[in-house]
FILO-513114 format. One line per 4 residues: number of its first residue (from 1); their letters; for each residue x, y, z of N, C-alpha, C. Coordinates in Angstrom, 3 decimals. Layout:
BEGIN
NUM	A	X/Y/Z/X/Y/Z/X/Y/Z  ...
# end
This chain:
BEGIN
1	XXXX	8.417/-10.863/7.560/8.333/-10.361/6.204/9.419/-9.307/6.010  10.153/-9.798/4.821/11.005/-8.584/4.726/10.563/-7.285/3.816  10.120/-6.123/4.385/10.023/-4.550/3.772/11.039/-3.763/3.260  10.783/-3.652/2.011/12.015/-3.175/1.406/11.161/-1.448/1.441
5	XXXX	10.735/-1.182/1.552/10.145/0.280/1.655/8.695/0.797/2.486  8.819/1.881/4.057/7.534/1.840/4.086/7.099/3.112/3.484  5.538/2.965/3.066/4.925/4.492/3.470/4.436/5.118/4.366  4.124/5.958/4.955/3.216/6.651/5.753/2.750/7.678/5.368
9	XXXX	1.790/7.044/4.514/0.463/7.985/4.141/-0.396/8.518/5.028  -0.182/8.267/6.362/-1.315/8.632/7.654/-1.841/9.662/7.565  -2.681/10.130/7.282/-3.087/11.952/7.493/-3.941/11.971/5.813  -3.550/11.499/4.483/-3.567/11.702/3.543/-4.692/11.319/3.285
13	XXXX	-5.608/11.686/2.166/-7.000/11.362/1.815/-6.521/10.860/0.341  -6.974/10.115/-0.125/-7.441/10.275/-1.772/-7.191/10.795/-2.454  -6.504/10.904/-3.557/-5.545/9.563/-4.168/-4.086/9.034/-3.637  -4.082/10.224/-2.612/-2.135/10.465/-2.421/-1.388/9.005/-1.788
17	XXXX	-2.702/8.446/-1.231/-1.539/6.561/-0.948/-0.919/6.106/-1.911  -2.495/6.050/-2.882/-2.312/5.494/-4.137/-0.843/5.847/-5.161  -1.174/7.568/-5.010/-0.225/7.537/-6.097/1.363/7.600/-5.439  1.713/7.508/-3.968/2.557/6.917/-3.823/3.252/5.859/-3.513
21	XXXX	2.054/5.094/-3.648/2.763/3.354/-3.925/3.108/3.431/-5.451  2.188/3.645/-5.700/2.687/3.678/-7.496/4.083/4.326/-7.539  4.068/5.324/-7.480/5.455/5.995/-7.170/6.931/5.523/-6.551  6.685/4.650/-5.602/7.109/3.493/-4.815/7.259/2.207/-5.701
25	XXXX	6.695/1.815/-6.065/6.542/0.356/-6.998/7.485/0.321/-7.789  7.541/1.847/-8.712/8.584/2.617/-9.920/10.041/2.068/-9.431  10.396/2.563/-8.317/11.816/2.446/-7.658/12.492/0.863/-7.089  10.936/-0.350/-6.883/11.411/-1.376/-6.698/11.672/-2.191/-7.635
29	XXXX	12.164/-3.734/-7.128/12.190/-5.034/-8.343/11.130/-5.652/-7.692  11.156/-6.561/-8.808/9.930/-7.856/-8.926/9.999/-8.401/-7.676  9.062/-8.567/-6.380/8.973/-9.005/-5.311/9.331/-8.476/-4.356  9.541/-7.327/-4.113/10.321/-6.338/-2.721/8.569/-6.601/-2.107
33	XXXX	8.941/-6.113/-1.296/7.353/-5.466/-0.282/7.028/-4.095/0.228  6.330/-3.668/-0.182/6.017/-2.280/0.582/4.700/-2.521/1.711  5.621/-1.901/2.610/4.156/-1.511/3.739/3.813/0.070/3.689  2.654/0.130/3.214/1.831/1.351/3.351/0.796/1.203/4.750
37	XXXX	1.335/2.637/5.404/0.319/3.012/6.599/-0.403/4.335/6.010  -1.915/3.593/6.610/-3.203/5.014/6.174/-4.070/4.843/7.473  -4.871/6.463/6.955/-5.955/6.555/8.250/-7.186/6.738/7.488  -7.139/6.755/6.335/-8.243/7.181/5.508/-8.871/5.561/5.063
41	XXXX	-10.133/5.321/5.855/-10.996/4.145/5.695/-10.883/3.761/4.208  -11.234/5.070/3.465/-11.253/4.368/1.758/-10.087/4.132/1.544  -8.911/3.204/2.352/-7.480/3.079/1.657/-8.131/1.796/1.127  -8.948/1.198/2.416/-8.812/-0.529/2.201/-9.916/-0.574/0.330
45	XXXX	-10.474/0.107/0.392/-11.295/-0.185/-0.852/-10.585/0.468/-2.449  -9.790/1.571/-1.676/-9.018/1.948/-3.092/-7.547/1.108/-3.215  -7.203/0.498/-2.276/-6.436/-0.452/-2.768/-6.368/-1.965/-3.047  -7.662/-2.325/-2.883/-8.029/-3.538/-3.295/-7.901/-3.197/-4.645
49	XXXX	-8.560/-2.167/-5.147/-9.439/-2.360/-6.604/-7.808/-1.733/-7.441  -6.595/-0.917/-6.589/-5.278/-0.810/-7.295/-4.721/-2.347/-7.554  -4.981/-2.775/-6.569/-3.958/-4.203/-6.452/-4.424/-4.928/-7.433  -6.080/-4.981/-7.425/-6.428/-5.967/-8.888/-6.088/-5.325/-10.379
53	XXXX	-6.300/-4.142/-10.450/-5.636/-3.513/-11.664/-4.370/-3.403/-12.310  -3.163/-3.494/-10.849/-1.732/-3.508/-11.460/-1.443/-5.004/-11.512  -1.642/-5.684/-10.771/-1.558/-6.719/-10.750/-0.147/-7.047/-8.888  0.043/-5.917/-8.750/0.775/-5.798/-7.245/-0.182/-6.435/-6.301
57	XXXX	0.477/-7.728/-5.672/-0.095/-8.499/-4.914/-0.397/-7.493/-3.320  -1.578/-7.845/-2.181/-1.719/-7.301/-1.049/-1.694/-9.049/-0.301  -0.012/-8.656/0.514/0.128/-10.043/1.274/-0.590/-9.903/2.022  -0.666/-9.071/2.571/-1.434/-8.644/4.566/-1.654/-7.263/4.396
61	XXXX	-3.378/-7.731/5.306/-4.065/-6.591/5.929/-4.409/-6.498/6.638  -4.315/-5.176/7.604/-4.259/-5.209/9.297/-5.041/-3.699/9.515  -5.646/-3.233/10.497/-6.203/-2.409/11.231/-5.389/-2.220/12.612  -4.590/-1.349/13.155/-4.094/-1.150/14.259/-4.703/0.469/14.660
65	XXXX	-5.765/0.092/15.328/-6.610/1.351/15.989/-6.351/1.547/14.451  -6.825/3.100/14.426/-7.283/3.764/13.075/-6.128/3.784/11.879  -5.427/2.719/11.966/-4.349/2.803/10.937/-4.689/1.869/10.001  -5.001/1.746/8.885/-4.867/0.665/8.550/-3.122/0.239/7.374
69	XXXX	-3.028/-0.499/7.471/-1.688/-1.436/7.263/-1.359/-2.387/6.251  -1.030/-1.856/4.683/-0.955/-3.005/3.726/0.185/-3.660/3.289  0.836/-4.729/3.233/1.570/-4.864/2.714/1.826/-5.523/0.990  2.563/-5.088/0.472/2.369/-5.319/-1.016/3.639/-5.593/-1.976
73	XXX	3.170/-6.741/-2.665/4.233/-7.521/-3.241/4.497/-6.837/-4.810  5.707/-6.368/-4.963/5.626/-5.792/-6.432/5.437/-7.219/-7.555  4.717/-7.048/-8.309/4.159/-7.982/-9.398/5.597/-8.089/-10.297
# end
């Protein structure tokens, strides 16, 4: 997969993934990928319910020990 940008949100709680994919998304084109890394369990549930709202696709989701790992298709 090619990543045109990662994050590492690791450490960060609520909202701050969020609002820097969003933030992130701003700077790409239609189809780049971002991989966002988190440690905060509520990433996987607050970014399901981002991804259905913007319409930014989640190609892959992964758990590596306490990381979890999204990758995301700009809409």
């Amino acid at each position: 997969m090619n990543v045109a940008k990662v994050l590492d949100c690791k450490g960060m709680c609520c909202p701050e993934p969020i609002l820097d994919i969003k933030n992130a998304m701003g700077t790409l084109k239609s189809g780049d990928v971002v991989e966002l890394q988190a440690t905060d369990a509520g990433s996987v549930n607050d970014m399901a319910s981002w991804s259905k709202r913007t319409g930014n696709k989640i190609l892959e989701q992964k758990q590596d020990g306490s990381v979890y790992v999204f990758y995301v298709q700009k809409k």
